[in-house]
C-alpha positions as CSV (number, residue, x, y, z in Angstrom):
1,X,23.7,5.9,13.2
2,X,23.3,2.6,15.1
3,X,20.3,0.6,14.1
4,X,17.9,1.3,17.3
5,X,18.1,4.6,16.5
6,X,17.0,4.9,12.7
7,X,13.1,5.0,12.5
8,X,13.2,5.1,9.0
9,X,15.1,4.1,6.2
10,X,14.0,5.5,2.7
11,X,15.9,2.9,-0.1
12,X,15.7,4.2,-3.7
13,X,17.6,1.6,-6.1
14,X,19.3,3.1,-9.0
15,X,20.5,2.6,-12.5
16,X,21.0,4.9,-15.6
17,X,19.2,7.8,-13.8
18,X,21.2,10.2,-16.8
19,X,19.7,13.9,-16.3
20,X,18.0,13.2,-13.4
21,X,20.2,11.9,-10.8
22,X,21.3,15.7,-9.6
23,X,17.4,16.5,-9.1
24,X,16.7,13.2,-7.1
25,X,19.9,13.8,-5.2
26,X,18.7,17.2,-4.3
27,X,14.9,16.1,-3.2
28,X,16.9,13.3,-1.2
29,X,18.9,16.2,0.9
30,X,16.0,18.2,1.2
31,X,13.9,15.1,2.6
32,X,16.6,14.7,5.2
33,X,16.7,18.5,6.6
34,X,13.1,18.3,6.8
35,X,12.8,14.7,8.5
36,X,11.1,14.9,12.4
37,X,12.4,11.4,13.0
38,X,15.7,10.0,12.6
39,X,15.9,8.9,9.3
40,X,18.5,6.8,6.6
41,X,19.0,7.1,3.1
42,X,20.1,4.0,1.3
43,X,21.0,4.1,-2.3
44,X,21.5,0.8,-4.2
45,X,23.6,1.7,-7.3
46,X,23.1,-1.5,-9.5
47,X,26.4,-1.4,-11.9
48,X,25.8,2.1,-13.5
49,X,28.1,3.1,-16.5
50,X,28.7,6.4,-15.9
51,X,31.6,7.5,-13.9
52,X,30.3,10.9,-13.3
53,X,27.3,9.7,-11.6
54,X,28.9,7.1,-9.0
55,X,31.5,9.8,-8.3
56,X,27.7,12.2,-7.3
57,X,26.8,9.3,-5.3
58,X,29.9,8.5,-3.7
59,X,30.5,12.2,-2.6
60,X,26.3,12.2,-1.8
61,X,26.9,8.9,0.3
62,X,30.1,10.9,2.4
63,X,26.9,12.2,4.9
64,X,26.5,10.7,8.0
65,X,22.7,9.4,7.6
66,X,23.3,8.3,3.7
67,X,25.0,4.8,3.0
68,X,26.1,3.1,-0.8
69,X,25.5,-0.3,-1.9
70,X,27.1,-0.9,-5.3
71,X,25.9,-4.5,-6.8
72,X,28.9,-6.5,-8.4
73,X,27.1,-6.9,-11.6
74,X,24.2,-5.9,-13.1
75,X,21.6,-7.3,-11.3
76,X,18.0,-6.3,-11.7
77,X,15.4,-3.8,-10.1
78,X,14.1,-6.5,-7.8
79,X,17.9,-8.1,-6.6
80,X,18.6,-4.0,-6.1
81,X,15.2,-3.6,-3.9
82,X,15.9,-6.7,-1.9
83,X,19.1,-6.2,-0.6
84,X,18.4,-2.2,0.6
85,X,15.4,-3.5,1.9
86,X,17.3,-6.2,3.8
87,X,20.4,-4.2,5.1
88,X,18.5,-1.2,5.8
89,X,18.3,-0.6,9.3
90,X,15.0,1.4,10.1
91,X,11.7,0.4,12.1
92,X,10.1,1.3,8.8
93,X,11.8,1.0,5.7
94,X,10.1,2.5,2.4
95,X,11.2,1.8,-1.2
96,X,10.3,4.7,-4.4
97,X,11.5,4.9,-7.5
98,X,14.8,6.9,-8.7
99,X,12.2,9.3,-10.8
100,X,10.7,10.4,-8.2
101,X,7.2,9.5,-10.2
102,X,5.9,10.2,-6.7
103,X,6.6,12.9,-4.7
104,X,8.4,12.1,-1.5
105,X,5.7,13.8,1.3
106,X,3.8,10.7,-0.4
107,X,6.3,8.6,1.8
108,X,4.8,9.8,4.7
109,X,1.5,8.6,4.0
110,X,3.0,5.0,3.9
111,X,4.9,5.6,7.0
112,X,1.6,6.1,8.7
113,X,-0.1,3.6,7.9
114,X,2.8,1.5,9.3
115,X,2.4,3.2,12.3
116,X,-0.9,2.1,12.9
117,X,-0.6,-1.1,12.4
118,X,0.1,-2.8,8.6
119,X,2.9,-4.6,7.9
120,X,3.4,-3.6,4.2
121,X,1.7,-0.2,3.0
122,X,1.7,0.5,-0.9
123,X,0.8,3.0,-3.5
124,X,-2.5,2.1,-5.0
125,X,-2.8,4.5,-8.1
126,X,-6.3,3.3,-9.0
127,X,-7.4,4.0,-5.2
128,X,-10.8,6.7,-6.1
129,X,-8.4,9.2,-4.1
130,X,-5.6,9.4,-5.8
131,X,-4.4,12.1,-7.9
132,X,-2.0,11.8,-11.3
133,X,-0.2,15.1,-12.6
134,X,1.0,14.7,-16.3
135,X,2.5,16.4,-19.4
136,X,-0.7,16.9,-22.4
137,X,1.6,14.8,-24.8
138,X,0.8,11.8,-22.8
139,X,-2.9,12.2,-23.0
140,X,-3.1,10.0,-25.9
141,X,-1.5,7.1,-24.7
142,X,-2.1,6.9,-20.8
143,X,-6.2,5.3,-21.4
144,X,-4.6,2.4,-24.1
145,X,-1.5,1.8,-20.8
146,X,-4.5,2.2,-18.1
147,X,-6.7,-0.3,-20.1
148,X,-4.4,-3.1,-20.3
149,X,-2.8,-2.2,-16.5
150,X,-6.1,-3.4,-15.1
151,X,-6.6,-6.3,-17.6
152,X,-3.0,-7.6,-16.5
153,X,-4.2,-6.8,-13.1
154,X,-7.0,-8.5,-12.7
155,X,-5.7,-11.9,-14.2
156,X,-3.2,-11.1,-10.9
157,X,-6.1,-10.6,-8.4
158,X,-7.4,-14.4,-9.9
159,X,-4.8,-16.0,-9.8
160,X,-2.3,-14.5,-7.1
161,X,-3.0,-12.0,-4.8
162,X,-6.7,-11.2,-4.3
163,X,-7.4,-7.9,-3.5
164,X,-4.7,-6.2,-4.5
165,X,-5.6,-3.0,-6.9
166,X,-1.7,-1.4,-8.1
167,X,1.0,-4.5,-7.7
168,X,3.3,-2.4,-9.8
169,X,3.7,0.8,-7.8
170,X,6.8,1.9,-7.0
171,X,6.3,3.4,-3.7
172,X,5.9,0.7,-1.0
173,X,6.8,0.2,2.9
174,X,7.4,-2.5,5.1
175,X,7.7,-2.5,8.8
176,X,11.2,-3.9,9.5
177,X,10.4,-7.3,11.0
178,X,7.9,-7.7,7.7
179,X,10.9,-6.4,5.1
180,X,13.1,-9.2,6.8
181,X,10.4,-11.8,6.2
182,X,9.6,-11.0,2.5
183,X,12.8,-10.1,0.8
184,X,14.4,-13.1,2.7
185,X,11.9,-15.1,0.4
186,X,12.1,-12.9,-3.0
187,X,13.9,-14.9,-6.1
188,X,12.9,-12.6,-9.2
189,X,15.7,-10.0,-9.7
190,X,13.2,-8.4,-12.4
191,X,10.2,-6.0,-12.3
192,X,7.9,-9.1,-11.5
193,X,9.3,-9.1,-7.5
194,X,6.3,-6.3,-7.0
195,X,4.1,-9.9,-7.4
196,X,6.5,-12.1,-5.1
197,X,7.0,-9.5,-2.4
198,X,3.6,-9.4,-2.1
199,X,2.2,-12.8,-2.7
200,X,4.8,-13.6,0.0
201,X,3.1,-10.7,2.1
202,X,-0.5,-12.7,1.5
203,X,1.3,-16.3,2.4
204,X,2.9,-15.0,5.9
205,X,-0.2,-13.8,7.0
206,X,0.6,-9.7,6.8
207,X,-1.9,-6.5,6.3
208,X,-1.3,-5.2,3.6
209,X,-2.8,-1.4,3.2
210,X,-3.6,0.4,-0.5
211,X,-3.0,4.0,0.3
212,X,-3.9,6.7,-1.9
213,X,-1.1,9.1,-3.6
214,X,-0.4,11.8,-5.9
215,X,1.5,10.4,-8.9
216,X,3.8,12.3,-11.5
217,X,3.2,10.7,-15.0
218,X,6.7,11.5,-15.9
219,X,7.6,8.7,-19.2
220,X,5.6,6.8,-21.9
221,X,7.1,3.5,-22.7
222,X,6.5,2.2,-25.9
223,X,3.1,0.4,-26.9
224,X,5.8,-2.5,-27.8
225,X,8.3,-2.5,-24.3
226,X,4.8,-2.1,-22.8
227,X,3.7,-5.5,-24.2
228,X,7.1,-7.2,-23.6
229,X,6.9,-5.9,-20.1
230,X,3.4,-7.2,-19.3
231,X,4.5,-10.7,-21.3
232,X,7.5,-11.2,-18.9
233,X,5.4,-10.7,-15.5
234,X,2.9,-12.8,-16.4
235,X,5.7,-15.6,-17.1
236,X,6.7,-14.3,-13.5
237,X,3.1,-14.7,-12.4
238,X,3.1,-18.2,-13.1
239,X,6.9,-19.3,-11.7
240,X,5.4,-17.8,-8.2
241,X,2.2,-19.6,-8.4
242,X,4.3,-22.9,-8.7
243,X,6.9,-21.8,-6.2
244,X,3.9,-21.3,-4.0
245,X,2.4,-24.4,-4.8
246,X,5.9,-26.4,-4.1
247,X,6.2,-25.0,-0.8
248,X,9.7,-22.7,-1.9
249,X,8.7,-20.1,0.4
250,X,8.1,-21.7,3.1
251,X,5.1,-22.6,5.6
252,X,3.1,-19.2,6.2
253,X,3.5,-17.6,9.8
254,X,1.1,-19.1,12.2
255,X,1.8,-16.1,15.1
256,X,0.0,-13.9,13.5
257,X,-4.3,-13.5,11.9
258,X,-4.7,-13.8,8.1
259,X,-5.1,-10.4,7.0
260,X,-6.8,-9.1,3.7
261,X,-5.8,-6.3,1.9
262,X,-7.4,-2.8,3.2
263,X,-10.6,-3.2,0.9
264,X,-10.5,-1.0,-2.3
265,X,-13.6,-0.4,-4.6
266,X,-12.0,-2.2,-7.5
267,X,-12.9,0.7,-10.3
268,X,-14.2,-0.6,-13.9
269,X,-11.5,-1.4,-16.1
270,X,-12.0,1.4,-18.4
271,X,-12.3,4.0,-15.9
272,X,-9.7,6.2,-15.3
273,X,-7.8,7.7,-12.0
274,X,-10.0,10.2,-9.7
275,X,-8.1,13.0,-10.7
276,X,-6.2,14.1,-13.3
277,X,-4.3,17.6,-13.2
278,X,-2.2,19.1,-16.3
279,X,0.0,21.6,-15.4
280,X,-0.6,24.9,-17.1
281,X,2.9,25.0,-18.8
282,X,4.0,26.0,-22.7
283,X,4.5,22.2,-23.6
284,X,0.5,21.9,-22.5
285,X,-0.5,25.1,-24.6
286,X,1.3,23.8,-27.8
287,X,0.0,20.3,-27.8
288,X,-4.0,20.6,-26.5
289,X,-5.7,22.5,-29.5
């Protein structure tokens, strides 16, 4: 498919997706068959193990609309991210995670808002309208996770990227001119390139829209990798705050206004999402008493 004809490109990075990759591979077809517009699938498998799973992806990849990137090594969620989002080849080119944490209809909502006119539209889970979906077992720990989200969050917003509710969301879209301009810039191979991409959004001058989703709570990371995870952003935080400072990404665009994020009522750090649903399944029914 020659690159003035793809409108969008949906990139999902992947690595150790054991007992899930048939499920994702499965949503993936059935998101192409039901596409309106032309539309490319672009799967970065970064150094999986398991032989069984490149050979689904290789045979997946066979399609005429679906291409394979295989890293060398190795190499990090953000490296993975970057370079889909760089050799993609769509007008609009939208990244979600391998769980499919958020449905992929919810892609659509970030292609519109493309559409009309942002040059980077991302999830925002603590938008008042969005909606989470969740097992009962994770009842106990999601208000502690929520609680320090928006601590970590806000030390973001004063320091890096004002405005900004849900860095850490993995469903975001970038018009292709924008994608080529951030990820061009992007250093941090980690989970702290959600900061870079978009500080480097704020520093070239792009809108940036928070769109509302619905969002499967899917896993529950211990209160420990939690901790670690939150430790090594904020290291991240500060090397982009210093890249910034030393001029490493370069002057910011002067073609275009200074946008602000789409304005979001920033909720109280202890509230939680909108709306909550538990589905009404045996799991639930054992564990609320």
């Amino acid at each position: 498919m020659p690159q003035s004809a793809v409108s969008l490109s949906l990139m999902v990075p992947i690595h150790h997706c054991e007992g899930s990759l048939e499920r994702l591979l499965a949503e993936l077809h059935r998101f192409l068959g039901e596409s309106q517009v032309a539309t490319e699938v672009v799967l970065v498998d970064d150094h999986g193990t398991d032989p069984r799973a490149a050979e689904q992806l290789r045979r997946f990849a066979l399609q005429p609309n679906v291409r394979l990137l295989r890293n060398d090594r190795n190499r990090g969620k953000g490296y993975s991210v970057a370079r889909g989002m760089l050799e993609a080849r769509g007008a609009f080119r939208v990244f979600t995670d391998a769980d499919l944490a958020y449905p992929l209809e919810e892609v659509w909502k970030i292609v519109s808002r493309l559409e009309n006119g942002a040059d980077v539209a991302i999830a925002c889970r603590v938008h008042p309208e969005s909606q989470y979906t969740m097992s009962a077992r994770y009842i106990r720990y999601i208000y502690t996770r929520h609680v320090m989200s928006r601590v970590f969050n806000k030390m973001v917003r004063m320091t890096l990227i004002p405005g900004v509710l849900d860095t850490q969301a993995g469903l975001k879209g970038y018009t292709a001119a924008a994608a080529c301009e951030v990820f061009s810039r992007v250093r941090i191979a980690g989970f702290g390139f959600d900061l870079e991409c978009l500080y480097v959004a704020r520093r070239m001058g792009m809108k940036i829209d928070q769109v509302p989703v619905r969002f499967r709570y899917n896993d529950e990371p211990t209160t420990v990798h939690f901790a670690r995870d939150v430790s090594t952003m904020a290291a991240d935080l500060a090397r982009i705050r210093w890249r910034g400072w030393t001029g490493e990404y370069g002057a910011p665009r002067r073609d275009v206004p200074r946008h602000d994020a789409a304005p979001v009522k920033a909720p109280d750090s202890a509230k939680m999402p909108s709306s909550v649903t538990l589905p009404p399944t045996r799991e639930r029914e054992a564990t609320v008493s």
